[in-house]
Backbone bond lengths (Angstrom), bond angles and torsions (degrees), N, CA, C in turn:
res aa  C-N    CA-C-N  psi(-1)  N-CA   C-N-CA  omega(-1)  CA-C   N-CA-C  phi
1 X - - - 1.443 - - 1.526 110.53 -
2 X 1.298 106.98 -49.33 1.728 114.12 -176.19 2.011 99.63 -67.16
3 X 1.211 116.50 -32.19 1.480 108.48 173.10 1.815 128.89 -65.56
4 X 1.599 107.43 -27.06 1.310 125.93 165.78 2.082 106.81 -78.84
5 X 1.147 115.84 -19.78 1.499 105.96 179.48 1.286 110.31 -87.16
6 X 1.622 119.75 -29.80 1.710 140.24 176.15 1.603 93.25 -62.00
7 X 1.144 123.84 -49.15 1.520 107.46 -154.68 1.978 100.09 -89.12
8 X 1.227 113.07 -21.98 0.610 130.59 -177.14 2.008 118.03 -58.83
9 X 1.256 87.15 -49.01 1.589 110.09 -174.76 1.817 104.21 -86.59
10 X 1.357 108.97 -27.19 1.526 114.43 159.54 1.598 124.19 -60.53
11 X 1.206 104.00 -51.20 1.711 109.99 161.53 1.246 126.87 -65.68
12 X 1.448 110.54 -17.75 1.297 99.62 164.98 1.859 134.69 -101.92
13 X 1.269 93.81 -14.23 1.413 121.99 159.17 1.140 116.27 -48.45
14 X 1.838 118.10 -49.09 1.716 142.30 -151.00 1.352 70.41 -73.25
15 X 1.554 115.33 -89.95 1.146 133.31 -172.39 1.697 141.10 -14.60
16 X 1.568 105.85 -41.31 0.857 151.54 147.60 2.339 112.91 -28.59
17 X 1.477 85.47 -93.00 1.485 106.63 152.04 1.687 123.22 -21.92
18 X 1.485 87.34 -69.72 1.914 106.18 -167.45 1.922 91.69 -65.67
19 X 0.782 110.61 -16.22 1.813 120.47 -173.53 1.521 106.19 -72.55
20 X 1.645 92.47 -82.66 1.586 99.33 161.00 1.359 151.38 -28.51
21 X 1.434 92.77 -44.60 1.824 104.12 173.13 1.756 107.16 -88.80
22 X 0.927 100.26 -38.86 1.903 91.22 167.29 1.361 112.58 -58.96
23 X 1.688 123.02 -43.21 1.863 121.23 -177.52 1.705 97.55 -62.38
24 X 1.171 131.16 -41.93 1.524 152.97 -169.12 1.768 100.67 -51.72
25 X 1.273 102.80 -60.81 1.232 114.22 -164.62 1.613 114.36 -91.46
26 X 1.578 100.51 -11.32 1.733 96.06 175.25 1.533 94.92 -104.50
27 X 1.374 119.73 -25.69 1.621 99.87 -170.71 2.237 106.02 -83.55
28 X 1.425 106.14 -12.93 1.228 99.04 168.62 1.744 122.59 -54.69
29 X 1.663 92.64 -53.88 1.619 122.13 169.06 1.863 100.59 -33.46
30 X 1.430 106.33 -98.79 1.438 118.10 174.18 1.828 103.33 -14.94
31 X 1.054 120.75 -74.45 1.599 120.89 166.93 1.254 131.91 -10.37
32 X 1.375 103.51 -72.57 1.442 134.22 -173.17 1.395 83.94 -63.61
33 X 1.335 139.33 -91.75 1.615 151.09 -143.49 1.793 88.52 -52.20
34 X 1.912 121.55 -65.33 1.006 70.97 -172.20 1.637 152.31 -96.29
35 X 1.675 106.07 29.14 0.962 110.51 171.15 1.445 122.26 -81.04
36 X 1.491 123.90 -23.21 1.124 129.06 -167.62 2.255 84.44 -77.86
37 X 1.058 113.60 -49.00 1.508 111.42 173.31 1.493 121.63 -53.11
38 X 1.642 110.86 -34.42 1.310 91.03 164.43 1.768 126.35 -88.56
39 X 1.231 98.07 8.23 1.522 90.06 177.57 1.416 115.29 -109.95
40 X 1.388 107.11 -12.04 2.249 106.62 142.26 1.281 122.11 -62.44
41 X 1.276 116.88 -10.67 1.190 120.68 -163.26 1.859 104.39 -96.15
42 X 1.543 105.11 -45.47 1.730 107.69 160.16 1.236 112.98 -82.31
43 X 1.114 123.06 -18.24 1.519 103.69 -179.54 1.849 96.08 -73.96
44 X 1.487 120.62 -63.09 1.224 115.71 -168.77 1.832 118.16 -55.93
45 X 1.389 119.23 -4.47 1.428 114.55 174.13 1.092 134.62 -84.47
46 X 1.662 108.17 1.31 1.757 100.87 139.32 1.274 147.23 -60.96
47 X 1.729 103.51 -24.01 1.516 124.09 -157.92 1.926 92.31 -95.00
48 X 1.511 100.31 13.62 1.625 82.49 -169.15 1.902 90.16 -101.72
49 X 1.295 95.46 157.75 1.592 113.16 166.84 1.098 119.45 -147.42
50 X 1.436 112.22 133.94 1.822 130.63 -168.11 1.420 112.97 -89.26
């Protein structure tokens, strides 16, 4: 019984992990873009006219 709760708590741990580093690595992404977007965004608001 205690060998089915070990493997059990291992898969979810793995799982766990493999979760984390994907949220890690897409919310860095999202970040990065939109700062590089907000700074086209001041640089280009001189060139605007109303």
């Amino acid at each position: 019984m205690n060998e089915k709760a070990y493997k059990t708590m291992t898969g979810a741990g793995a799982c766990s992990l493999v979760i984390g580093i994907i949220l890690l690595v897409t919310g860095l992404t999202t970040g990065i873009l939109a700062i590089v977007n907000g700074g086209r965004l001041l640089k280009a608001k001189s060139d605007l006219i109303f």
